[in-house]
C-alpha positions in Angstrom: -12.1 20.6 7.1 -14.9 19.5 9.6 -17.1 16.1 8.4 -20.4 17.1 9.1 -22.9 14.1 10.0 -26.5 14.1 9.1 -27.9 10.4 10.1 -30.6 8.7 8.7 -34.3 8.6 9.8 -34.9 5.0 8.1 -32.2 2.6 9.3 -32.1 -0.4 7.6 -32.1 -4.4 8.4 -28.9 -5.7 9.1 -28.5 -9.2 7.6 -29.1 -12.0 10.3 -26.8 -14.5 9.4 -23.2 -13.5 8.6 -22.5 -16.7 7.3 -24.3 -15.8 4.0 -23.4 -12.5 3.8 -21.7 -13.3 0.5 -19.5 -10.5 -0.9 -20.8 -6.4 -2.1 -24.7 -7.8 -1.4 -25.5 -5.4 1.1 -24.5 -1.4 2.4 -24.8 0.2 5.5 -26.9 3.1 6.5 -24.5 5.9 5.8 -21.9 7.1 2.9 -19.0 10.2 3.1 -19.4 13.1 0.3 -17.1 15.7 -0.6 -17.1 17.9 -3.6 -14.4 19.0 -5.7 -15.6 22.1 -8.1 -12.8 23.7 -10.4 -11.0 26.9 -8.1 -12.5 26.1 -5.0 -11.1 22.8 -4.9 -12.2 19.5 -2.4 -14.6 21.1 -0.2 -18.2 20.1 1.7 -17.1 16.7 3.9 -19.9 15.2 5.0 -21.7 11.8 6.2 -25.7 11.6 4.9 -27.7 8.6 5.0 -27.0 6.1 2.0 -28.9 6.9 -1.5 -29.1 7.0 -4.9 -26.8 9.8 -6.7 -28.1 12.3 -9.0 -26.5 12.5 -11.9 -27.0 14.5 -14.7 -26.7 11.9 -18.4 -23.8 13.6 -19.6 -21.7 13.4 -16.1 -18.5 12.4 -17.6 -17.6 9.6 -15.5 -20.8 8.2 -17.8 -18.9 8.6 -20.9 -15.6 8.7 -20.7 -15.0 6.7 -17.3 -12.7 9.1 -16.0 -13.3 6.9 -11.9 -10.8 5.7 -9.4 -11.1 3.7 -6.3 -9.7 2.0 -3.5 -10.7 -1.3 -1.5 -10.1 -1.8 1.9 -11.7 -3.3 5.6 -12.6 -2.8 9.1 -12.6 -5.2 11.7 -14.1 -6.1 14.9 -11.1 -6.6 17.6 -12.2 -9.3 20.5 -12.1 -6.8 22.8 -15.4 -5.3 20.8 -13.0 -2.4 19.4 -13.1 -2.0 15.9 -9.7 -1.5 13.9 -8.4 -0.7 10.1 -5.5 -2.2 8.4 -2.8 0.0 6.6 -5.4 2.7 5.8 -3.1 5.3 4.7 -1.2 3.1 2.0 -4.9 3.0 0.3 -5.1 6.6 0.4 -1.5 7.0 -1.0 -2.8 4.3 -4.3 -5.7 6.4 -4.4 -3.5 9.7 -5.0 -1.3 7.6 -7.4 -4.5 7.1 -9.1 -5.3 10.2 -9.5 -2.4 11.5 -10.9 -3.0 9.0 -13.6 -6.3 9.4 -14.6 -6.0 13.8 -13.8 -8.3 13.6 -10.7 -7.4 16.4 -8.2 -4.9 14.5 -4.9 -7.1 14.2 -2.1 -6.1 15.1 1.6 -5.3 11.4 2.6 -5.3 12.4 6.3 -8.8 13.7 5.9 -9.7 10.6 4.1 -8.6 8.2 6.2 -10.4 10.4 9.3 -13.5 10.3 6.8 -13.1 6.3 6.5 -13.3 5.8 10.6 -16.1 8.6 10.9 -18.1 6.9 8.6 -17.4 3.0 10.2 -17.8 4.9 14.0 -21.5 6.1 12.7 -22.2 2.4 11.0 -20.1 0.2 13.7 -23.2 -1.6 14.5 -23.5 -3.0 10.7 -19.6 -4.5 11.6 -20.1 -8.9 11.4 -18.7 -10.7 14.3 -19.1 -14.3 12.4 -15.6 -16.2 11.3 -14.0 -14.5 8.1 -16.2 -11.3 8.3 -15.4 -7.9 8.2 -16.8 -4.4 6.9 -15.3 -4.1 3.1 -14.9 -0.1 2.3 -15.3 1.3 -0.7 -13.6 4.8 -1.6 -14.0 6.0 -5.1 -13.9 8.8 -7.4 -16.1 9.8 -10.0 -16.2 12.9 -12.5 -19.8 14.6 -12.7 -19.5 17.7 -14.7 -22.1 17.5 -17.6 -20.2 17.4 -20.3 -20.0 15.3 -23.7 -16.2 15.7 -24.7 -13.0 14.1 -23.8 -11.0 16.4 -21.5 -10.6 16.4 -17.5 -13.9 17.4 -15.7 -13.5 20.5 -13.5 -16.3 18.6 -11.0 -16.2 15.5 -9.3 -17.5 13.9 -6.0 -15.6 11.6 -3.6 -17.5 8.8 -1.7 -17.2 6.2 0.5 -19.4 3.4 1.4 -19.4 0.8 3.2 -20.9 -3.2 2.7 -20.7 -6.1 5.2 -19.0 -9.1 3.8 -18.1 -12.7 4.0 -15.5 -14.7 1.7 -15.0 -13.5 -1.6 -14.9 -16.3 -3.5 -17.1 -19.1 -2.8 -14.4 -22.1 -1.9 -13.5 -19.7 1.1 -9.5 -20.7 2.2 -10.0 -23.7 -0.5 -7.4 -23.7 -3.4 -9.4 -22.0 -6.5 -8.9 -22.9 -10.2 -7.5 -20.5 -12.3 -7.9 -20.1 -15.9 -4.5 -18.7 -18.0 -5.7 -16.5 -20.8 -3.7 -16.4 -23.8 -6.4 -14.3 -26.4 -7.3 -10.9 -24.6 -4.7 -8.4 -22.4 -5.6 -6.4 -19.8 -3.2 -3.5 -20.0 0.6 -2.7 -20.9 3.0 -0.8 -19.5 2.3 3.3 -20.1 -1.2 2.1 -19.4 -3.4 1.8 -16.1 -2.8 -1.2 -15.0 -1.0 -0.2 -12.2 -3.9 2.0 -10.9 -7.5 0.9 -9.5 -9.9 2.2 -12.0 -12.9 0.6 -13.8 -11.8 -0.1 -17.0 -9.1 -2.5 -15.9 -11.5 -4.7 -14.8 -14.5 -3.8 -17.4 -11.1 -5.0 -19.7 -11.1 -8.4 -18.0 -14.8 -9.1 -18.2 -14.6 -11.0 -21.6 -12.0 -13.4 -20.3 -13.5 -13.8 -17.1 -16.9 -14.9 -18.5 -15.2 -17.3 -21.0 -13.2 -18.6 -18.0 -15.8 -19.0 -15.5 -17.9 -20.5 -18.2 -15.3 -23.5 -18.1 -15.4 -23.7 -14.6 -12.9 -21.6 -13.5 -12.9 -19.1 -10.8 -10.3 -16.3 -12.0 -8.1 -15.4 -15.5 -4.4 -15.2 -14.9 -3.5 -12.4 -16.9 -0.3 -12.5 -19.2 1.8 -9.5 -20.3 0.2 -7.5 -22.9 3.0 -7.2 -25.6 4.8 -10.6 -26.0 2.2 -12.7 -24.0 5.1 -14.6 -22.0 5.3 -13.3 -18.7 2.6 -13.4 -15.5 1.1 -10.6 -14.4 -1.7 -10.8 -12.3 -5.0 -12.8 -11.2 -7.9 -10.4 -12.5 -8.7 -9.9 -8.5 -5.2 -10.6 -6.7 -1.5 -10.5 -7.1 0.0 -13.7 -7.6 2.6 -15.7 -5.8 4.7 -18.6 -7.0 6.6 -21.2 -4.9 9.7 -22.7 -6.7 12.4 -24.9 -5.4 12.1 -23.2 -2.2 12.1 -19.4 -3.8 8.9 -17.1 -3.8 8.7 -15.1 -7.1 6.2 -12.7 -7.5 5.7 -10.5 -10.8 7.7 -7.0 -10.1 6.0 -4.0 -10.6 6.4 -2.4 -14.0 3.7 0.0 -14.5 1.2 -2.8 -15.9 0.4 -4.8 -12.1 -1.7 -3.3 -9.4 0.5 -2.7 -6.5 -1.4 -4.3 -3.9 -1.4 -3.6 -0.3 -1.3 -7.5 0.5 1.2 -8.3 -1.8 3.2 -5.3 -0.2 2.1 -6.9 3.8 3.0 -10.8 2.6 6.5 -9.7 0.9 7.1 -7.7 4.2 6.1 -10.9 6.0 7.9 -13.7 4.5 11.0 -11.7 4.4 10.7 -11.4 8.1 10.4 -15.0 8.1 13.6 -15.7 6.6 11.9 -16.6 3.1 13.9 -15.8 -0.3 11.5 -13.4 -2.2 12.2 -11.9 -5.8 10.3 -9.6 -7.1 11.3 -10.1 -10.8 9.8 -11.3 -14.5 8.2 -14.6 -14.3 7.6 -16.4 -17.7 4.8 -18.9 -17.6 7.4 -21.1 -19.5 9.3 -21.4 -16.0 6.0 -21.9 -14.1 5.6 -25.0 -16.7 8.6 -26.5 -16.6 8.8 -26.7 -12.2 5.2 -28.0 -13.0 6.8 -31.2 -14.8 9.7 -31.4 -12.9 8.3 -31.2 -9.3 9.2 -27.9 -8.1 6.6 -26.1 -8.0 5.0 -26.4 -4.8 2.6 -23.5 -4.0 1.0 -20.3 -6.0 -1.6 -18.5 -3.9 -2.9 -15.0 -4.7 -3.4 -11.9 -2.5 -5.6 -9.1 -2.1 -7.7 -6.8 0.2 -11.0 -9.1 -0.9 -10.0 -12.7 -0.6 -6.6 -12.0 1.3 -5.0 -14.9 0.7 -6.2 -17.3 -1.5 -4.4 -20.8 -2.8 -4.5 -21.9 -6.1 -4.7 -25.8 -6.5 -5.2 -25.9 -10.7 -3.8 -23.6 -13.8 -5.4 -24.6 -17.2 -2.8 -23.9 -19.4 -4.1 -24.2 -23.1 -5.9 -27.6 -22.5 -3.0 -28.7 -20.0 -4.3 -28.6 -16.5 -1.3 -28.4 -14.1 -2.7 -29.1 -10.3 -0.4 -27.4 -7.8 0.4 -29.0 -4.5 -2.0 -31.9 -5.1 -4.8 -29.0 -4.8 -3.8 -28.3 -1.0 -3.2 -25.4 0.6 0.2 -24.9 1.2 2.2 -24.3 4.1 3.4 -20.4 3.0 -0.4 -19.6 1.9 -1.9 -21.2 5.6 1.1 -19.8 7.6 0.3 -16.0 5.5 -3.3 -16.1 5.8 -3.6 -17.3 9.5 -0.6 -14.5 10.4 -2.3 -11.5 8.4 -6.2 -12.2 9.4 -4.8 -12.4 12.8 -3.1 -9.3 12.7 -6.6 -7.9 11.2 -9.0 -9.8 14.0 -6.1 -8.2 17.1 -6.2 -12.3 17.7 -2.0 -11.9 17.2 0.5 -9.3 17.6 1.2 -6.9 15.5 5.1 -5.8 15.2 4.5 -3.9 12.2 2.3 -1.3 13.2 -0.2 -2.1 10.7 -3.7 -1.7 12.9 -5.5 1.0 13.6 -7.6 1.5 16.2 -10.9 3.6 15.6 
């Protein structure tokens, strides 16, 4: 199918000062549509100036939030070229998605094409400033008028775009993290494994009570017995123990996160022991007290990586690596962003060019 490109009369400011951009504060002049309808399938590409939606009250993703979506960036290169990272492993967790939540598979070929049309048309809006980059928003959302719980037959795919800076406000500082024990977030046979809103409207209790005590995120526990780590509400999680680098496996309740995926991938070229296993917060505890704990970061597509110096455990606060970054979080964070900004090498194949 052939994007079609319609640009806009009224561009808009650009922010001035990149260093404040702050995080999903402000979008570009353009956004990708395409239409699915019930026997004529995905159809319509197109790129129209940014807007408000119409939606009729009883569109479905309104009621029954039947949405998917996807999170990733483009960067400027120093050469002034603009590049993505891993784009098609987004589109593939957007199809797994949709299986889950019965949302027609998308083309990912023509939706990765659609995500470098649309940054082409808005390159200009790409920031230049240290820790910048154009955050990408894919998502999926059900629109057929309809009051009653079944799969819509109409839905519209769109993408839009939003300059950003860090994501959370201490930057490559360790954050706290608070480690809830009263409210889940999913269980296997749920969706935890799959981006859609009510994951994170699920977390929205326990992150208020958490950030309300000062703390930036919720660790999340396993929904059944309330033992084992999951994930950070934002970010996989990472543990450094005696030398070994446990991170929670995937078993249908943890996002599989294309970080997560790049950092295993990474360390393991590096010669680093990485499991990929059940991690009770009992063991976390116990290498707390007897000294072998010496790093947990988390990673994601909005923070990348980010350390975590403190875990408030019931009212035990255990501070990890006397609240420093570590030497696996610096090493994974410098390597990845610089794969990102074209600053390094890549060996992976990871970038791609626009």
């Amino acid at each position: 199918m052939k994007i079609t490109v319609q640009l806009t009369q009224s561009p808009k400011s650009k922010p001035q000062d990149s260093s404040k951009l702050g995080f999903g504060n402000y979008y570009t002049d353009h956004m990708f549509i395409m239409n699915y309808d019930e026997g004529q399938g995905w159809h319509s590409p197109r790129i129209v100036p940014y807007g408000p939606l119409s939606l009729d009250p009883a569109a479905m993703c309104l009621h029954y939030g039947q949405e998917v979506f996807e999170g990733l960036k483009a960067y400027r290169a120093p050469d002034g070229g603009i590049v993505l990272f891993r784009p098609d492993k987004n589109m593939a967790r957007l199809n797994l998605s949709n299986e889950r939540l019965c949302i027609p598979q998308i083309d990912e070929e023509l939706a990765v094409e659609a995500v470098k049309k649309l940054v082409s048309v808005d390159k200009d809006w790409i920031p230049e400033g240290e820790g910048t980059s154009l955050y990408i928003r894919p998502f999926i959302i059900a629109v057929a008028p309809h009051v009653g719980v079944h799969p819509a037959e109409h839905l519209l795919f769109i993408i839009i775009l939003s300059p950003v800076g860090a994501y959370y406000p201490e930057g490559l500082n360790p954050v706290k993290i608070y480690v809830e024990r009263r409210y889940v977030r999913a269980v296997k046979g749920g969706m935890g494994y799959v981006k859609t809103g009510g994951n994170y409207a699920a977390s929205l209790k326990a992150q208020d009570d958490a950030s309300r005590q000062g703390y930036t995120q919720v660790l999340w526990l396993d929904g059944v017995e309330r033992k084992y780590i999951e994930e950070v509400g934002t970010m996989n999680v990472f543990f450094k123990i005696a030398g070994e680098i446990i991170t929670p496996a995937l078993q249908g309740s943890i996002l599989g996160g294309i970080t997560r995926m790049s950092c295993i991938e990474l360390l393991r070229s590096w010669g680093y022991t990485v499991n990929e296993r059940p991690l009770a917060l009992a063991e976390v505890e116990e290498a707390a007290r007897n000294g072998r704990l010496e790093e947990a970061f988390g990673t994601g597509t909005a923070a990348v990586v980010s350390p975590i110096g403190e875990l408030k455990i019931d009212e035990e606060h255990i501070v990890i690596n006397n609240n420093q970054i570590g030497e696996v979080a610096q090493r994974l964070y410098d390597t990845l962003t610089g794969i990102q900004n074209c600053r390094i090498p890549d060996p992976f194949g990871w970038v791609v060019r626009i």
